[in-house]
C-alpha positions in Angstrom: -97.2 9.3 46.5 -93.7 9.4 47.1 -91.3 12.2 46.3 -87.8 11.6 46.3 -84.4 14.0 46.2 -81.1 12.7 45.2 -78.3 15.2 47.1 -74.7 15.4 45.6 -71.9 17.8 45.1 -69.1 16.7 41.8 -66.8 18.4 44.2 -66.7 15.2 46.2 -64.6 14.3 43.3 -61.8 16.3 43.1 -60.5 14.9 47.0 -59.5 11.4 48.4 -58.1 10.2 51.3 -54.7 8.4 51.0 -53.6 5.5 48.4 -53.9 3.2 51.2 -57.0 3.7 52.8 -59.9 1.9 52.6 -62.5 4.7 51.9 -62.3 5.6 48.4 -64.5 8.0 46.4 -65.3 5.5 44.0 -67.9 3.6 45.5 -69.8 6.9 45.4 -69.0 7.9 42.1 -69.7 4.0 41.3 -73.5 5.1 42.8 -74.1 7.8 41.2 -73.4 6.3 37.7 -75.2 3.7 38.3 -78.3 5.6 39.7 -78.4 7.8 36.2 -77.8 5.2 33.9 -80.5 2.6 35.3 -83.1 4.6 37.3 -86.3 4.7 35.4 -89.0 6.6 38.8 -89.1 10.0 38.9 -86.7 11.7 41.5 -85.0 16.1 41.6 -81.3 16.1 41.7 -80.3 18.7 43.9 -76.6 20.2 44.1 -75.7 20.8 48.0 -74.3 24.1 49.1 -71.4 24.1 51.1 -72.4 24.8 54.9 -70.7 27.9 56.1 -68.6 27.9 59.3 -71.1 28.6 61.6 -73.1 25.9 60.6 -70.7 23.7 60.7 -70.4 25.1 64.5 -73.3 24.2 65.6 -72.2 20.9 66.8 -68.5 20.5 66.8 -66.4 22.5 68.3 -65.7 26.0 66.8 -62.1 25.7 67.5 -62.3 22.0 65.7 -63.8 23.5 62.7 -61.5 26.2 62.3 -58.2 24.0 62.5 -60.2 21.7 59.5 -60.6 25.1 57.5 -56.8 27.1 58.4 -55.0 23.7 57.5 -57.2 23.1 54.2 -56.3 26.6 53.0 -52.0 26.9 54.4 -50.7 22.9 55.2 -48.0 24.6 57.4 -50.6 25.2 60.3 -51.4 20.9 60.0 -50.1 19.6 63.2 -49.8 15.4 62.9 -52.3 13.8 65.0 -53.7 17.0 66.3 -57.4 16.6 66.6 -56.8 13.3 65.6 -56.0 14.3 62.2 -53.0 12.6 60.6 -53.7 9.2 62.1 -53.7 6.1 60.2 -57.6 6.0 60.3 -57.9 9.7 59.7 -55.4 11.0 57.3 -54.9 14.7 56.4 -55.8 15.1 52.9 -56.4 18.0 50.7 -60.1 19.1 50.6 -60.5 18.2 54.5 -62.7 21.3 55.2 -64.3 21.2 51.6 -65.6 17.9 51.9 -66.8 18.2 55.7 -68.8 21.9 54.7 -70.4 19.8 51.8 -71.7 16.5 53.8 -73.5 19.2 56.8 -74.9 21.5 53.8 -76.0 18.3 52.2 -78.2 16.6 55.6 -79.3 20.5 56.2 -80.6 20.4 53.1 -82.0 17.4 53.0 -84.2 18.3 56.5 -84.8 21.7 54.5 -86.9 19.3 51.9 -88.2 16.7 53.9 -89.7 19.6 56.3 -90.5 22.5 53.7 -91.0 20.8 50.9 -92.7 17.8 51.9 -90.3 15.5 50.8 -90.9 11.8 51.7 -87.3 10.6 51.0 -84.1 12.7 50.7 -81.0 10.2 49.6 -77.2 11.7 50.3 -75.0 8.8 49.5 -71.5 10.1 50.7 -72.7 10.9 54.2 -73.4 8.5 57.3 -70.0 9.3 59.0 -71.3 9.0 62.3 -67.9 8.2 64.0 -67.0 11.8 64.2 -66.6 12.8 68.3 -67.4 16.9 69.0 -63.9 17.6 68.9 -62.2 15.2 67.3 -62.2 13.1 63.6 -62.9 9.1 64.6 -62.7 5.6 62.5 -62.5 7.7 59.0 -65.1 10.5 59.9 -64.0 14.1 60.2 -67.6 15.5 60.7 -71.1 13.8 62.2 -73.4 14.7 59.3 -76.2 12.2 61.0 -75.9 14.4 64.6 -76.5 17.5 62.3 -79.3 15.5 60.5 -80.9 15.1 63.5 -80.9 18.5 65.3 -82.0 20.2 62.5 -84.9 18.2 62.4 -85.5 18.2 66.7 -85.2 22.2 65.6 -88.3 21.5 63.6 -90.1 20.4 66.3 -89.6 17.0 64.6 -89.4 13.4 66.2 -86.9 11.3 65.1 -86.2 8.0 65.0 -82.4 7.5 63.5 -81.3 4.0 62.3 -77.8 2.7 61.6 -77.3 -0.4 59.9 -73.6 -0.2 59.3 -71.3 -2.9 60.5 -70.0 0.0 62.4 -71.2 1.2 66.3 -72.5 4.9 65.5 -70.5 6.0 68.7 -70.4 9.1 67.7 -74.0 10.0 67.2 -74.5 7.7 70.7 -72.2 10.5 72.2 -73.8 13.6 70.6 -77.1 12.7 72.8 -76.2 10.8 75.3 -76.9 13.8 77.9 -79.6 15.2 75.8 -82.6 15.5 77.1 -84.4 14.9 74.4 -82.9 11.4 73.7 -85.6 9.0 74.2 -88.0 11.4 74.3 -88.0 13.2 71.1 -85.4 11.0 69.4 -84.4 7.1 69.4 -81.2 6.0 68.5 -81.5 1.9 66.9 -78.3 0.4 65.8 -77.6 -3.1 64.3 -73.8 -3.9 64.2 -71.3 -6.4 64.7 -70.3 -6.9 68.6 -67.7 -4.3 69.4 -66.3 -7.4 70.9 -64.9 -8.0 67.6 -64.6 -5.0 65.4 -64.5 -0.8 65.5 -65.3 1.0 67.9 -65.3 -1.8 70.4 -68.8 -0.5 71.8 -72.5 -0.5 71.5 -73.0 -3.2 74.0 -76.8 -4.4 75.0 -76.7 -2.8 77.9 -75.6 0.8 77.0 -78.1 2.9 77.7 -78.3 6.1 75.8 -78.7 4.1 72.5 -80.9 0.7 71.6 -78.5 -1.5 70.5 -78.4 -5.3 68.9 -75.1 -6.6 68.7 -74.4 -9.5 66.3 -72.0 -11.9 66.3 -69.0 -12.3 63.1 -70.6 -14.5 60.6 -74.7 -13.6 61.2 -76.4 -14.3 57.8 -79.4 -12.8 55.9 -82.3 -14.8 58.0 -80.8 -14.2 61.5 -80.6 -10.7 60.7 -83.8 -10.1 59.4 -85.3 -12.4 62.5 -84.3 -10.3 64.8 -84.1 -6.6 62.7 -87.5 -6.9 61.7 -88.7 -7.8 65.2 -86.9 -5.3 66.6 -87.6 -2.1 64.0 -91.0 -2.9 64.0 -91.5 -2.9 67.5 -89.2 0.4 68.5 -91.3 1.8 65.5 -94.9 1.0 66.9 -93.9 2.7 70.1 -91.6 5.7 69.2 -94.5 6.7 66.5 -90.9 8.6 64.7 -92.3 11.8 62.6 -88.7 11.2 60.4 -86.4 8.4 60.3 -82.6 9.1 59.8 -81.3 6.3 58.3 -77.5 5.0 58.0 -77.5 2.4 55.3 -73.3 1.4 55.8 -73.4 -1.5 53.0 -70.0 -2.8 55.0 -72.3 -6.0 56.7 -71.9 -7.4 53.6 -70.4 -11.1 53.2 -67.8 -9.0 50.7 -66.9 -6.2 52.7 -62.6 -6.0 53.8 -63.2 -4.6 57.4 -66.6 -6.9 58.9 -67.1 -10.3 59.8 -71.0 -10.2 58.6 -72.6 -12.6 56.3 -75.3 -10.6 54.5 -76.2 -10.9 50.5 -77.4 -8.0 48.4 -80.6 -9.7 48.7 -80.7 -9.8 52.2 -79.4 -6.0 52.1 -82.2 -4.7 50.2 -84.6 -6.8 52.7 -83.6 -4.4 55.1 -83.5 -1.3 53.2 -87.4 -2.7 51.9 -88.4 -2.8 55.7 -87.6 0.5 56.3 -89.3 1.7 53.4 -92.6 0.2 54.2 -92.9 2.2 57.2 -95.3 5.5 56.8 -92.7 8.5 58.0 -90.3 10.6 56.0 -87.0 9.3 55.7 -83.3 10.9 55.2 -81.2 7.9 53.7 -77.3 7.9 54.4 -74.6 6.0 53.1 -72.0 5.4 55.6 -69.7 2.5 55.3 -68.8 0.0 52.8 -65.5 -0.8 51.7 -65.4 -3.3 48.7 -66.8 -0.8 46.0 -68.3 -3.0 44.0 -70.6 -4.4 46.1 -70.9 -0.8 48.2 -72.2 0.9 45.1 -74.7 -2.3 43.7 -76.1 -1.9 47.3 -77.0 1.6 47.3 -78.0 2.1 43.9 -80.3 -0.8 44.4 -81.7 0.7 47.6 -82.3 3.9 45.8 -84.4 1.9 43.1 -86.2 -0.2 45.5 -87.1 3.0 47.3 -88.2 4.8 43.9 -90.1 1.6 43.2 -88.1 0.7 40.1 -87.2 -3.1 41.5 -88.4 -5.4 44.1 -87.0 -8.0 46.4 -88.1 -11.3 47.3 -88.1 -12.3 51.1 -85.3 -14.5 52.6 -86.0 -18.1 53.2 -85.5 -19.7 56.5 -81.5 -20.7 56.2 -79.2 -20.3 59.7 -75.7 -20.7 58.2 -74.3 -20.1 61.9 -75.7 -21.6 64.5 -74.0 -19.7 67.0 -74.5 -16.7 65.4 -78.1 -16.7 65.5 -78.1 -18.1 69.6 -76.2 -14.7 70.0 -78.7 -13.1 68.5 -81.4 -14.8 70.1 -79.9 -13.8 73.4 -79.7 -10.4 72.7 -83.1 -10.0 71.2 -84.5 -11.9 74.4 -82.3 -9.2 77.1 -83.3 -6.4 74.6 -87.1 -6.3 74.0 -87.3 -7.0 78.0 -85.6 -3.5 78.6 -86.0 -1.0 75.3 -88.7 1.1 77.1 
């Protein structure tokens, strides 16, 4: 029987990034209206603690966290484009340090349940930035709450399986353990995005090696998708034998989304999201990207319910809308199941 946590902090509220960006607070707030007004399966609300300084240490750089913190609490020690911070991308905004204490309290508590608590599903909607480098904010992320997911479960003697479905490369989470030793022995990184060929970061190629990665082409529909997701999960699941999955469910592969060139429908969303769920291993759930908020906050509030059996979704019927979209992905599925292991 399943038992499922829903993580937030109002806090997230009170901060946003700048007018312009494409981030904005509402797709979460969107979420978690949504999740309380239509939700009927059982599920605990918890309210995330703030994780202190040395926490937040633990991975990025002390000196890193300590500029996010000095320039929250006295703006005349922000330095433009210092750390990265004050870019375009990555603007300063008030509630920098706040917000980034929040979303590592938030996947350290969600390992805290999953492990102690026994948990099967711990959900924290406004995480999944896993752009974030050690020392440095990246493509709208200040802190890697997945990296932090991760360790504290390796710290638990766990093994991990962590999945990013975001239109998005998770470089920085590929960074975090690319030298690790336990990377691909204790933990497998899996990520589905569009071909850095053609968007953000401009990486996760095939043939990269410290993460198992399935480049899609702009324009790859629900069925091509799922073809080749479903393959591939299931397989890297069968043989990894994960204790926890990590999942990143950026809702930005959507046939809506501003920033991506993917094709996929809230029904073919939730097919993933319903593949994932199927699979007998606890599960941290992420939110990550998503930038039409409408559509961002259907998605995950759907995926909630489908997880807390509330709704089902019917399976997608054979349909290639892009031909060359699905031979790219029958190329790289091909090159890929010939060299995962």
């Amino acid at each position: 029987m399943k038992k499922i946590a829903l993580l937030y902090n109002q806090e997230l509220e009170k901060y946003k990034y700048a007018e312009y960006h494409p981030l904005k607070r509402e797709r979460i707030i969107y979420t978690m209206q949504k999740i309380k007004k239509y939700s009927k399966g059982a599920y605990d609300n918890f309210i995330v603690n703030p994780a202190s300084i040395e926490e937040m240490s633990l991975y990025h750089d002390a000196d890193y966290i300590k500029y996010l913190y000095e320039t929250e609490n006295d703006k005349t020690k922000y330095i433009p484009k210092k750390y990265e911070i004050g870019t375009t991308d990555n603007p300063y905004f008030k509630g920098i340090f706040s917000t980034s204490s929040i979303h590592i309290g938030a996947v350290n508590l969600a390992a805290d349940l999953i492990v102690k608590e026994n948990y099967t599903d711990a959900f924290y909607f406004p995480g999944g930035l896993h752009h974030a480098k050690k020392n440095y904010a990246w493509g709208f992320c200040f802190v890697n709450d997945p990296v932090y997911a991760i360790l504290r479960l390796l710290n638990y003697k766990k093994r991990v399986l962590y999945i990013d479905v975001d239109a998005h490369f998770c470089d920085g989470v590929a960074d975090a353990f690319r030298n690790d030793p336990r990377n691909k022995k204790d933990l497998l990184i899996l990520s589905f995005h569009e071909s850095g060929d053609f968007l953000f970061p401009g990486e996760g190629y095939i043939e990269e090696k410290s993460s198992i990665n399935f480049p899609l082409y702009p324009g790859t529909d629900d069925y091509t998708y799922l073809l080749n997701f479903t393959k591939v999960f299931n397989y890297v699941f069968d043989k990894f034998r994960p204790d926890v999955l990590v999942v990143q469910i950026g809702a930005d592969s959507s046939k809506f989304d501003i920033l991506s060139h993917l094709n996929l429908s809230l029904k073919g969303y939730l097919n993933i999201i319903k593949i994932i769920n199927e699979k007998k291993a606890n599960k941290i759930w992420l939110g990550g990207g998503g930038y039409n908020n409408k559509f961002t906050s259907c998605a995950w509030s759907s995926a909630f319910r489908l997880v807390l059996g509330d709704i089902k979704v019917g399976d997608i019927k054979h349909n290639i809308k892009d031909q060359r979209a699905f031979s790219y992905a029958k190329e790289n599925y091909n090159f890929l199941i010939r060299n995962i292991f």
